[in-house]
C-alpha angles and dihedrals in degrees: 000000000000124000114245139176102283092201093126123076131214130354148307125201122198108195163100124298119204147198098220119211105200115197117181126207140161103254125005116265111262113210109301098012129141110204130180117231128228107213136330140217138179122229148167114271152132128142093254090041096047093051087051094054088039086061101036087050086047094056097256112128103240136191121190129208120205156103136274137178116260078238141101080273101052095046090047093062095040093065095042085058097054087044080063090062078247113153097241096186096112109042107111125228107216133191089256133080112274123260115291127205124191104193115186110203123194128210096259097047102269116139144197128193142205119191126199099188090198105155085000094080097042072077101123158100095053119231135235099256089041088056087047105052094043091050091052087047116109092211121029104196107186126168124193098252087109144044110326082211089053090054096043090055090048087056096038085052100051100030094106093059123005130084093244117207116194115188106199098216118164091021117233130169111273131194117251094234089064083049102052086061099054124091110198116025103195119198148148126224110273084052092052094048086056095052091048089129099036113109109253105168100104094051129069089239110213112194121190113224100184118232081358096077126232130297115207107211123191141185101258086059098250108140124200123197128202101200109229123262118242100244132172087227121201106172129013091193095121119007096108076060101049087044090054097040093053093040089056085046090056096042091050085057093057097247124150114280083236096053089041089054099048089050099054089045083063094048090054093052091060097045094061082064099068136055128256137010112282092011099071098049118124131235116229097254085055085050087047095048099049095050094048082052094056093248104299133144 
């Protein structure tokens, strides 16, 4: 990646914050299927807010930007978020319910999801101190949950300095001129089969590939692959978030995109183990662990 000013220090998410409704079944429904579930929970959840709590798990300082309902919900996640350690002073509290996942988890880990942006997408018109405190952070981390104008501003904010991490999920068609100023593009597959088009020489483009590890691709055409972990893996929910929050950790911290890589592929791997969003996600003594212990469970 280029090298740029590190003046700034931890990280800054820019991001959606969700109440998850986790329903679990035996097989995902096909089209047109009814399926019985087998239980349901409620948990704490969003791409932006599960990458917080990743990184703050992980030891990075963090501050989240978002956007919340003046609502139980909202307050709820709120505090979840400031029981990370996350700095919470510039999530916004808006007139409309606050974001809503339904997240449907199969017995062998598979998930859908159905995501109500709700607060999630008054998210925009950045202000002043948020500009600002993007543009001092050493590492920017944004997903595509929320306004595609909001994450373009973020870039475009911290551009000059951070190290700006842009996880394309959902993915959604994005200027490449959006591309061309951000360092590491992280995807899984079925991301990088629908940007296909997209231009994605300027970035180091990361894709997931599940229990087959991660490859690191970069403009020059040199390719790195982390081979996968043997899990026994439970529920896949938030694992691409563990991965991008730890890997944000690790860059904050000034590692080596390789070894950063290699330890949030580690991260991940625990949290398939382990039901629900926020709630699998690792701490960074379990990472540790896991990666003195080559990886096993």
């Amino acid at each position: 990646m280029p090298e740029r000013s590190r003046a700034g220090t931890g990280l800054v998410v820019v991001g959606s914050a969700n109440v998850d409704l986790v329903i679990a079944v035996r097989e995902l429904p096909q089209r047109g299927d009814t399926v019985l579930a087998t239980g349901m929970t409620r948990g704490a959840g969003g791409k932006g807010a599960n990458q917080a709590v990743a990184a703050a798990r992980d030891g990075a300082g963090v501050t989240f930007v978002g956007s919340l309902g003046r609502d139980a919900d909202g307050d709820w996640l709120l505090g979840q978020l400031a029981e990370a350690g996350i700095d919470t002073s510039l999530v916004r509290r808006v007139g409309v319910p606050t974001g809503t996942a339904v997240v449907t988890v199969a017995e062998d880990g598979e998930n859908a999801i159905v995501v109500v942006g709700g607060a999630n997408q008054n998210l925009i018109d950045l202000t002043d101190t948020e500009v600002a405190t993007i543009a001092g952070a050493r590492v920017l981390l944004v997903q595509l949950e929320i306004p595609v104008q909001t994450v373009t501003a973020a870039i475009a904010a911290a551009s000059d300095r951070a190290t700006v991490v842009l996880n394309a999920a959902p993915a959604l068609p994005l200027p490449d001129e959006l591309l061309r100023l951000v360092d590491v593009l992280v995807v899984n597959e079925t991301e990088a089969r629908a940007m296909s088009g997209w231009d994605r020489s300027v970035p180091t483009t990361i894709t997931t590939l599940g229990s087959r590890g991660v490859t690191l691709s970069r403009p020059d055409g040199t390719r790195v692959e982390v081979p996968g972990i043997s899990v026994n893996a439970i529920d896949a929910t938030a694992a691409g978030d563990t991965f991008c929050g730890v890997l944000g950790a690790a860059l904050a911290r000034g590692q080596r995109i390789e070894d950063a890589v290699e330890r949030a592929n580690a991260a991940a791997s625990l949290a398939v183990r382990r039901r629900g969003a926020q709630s699998s996600i690792p701490h960074a003594a379990e990472t540790d662990a896991h990666l003195t212990g080559g990886g096993r469970p």
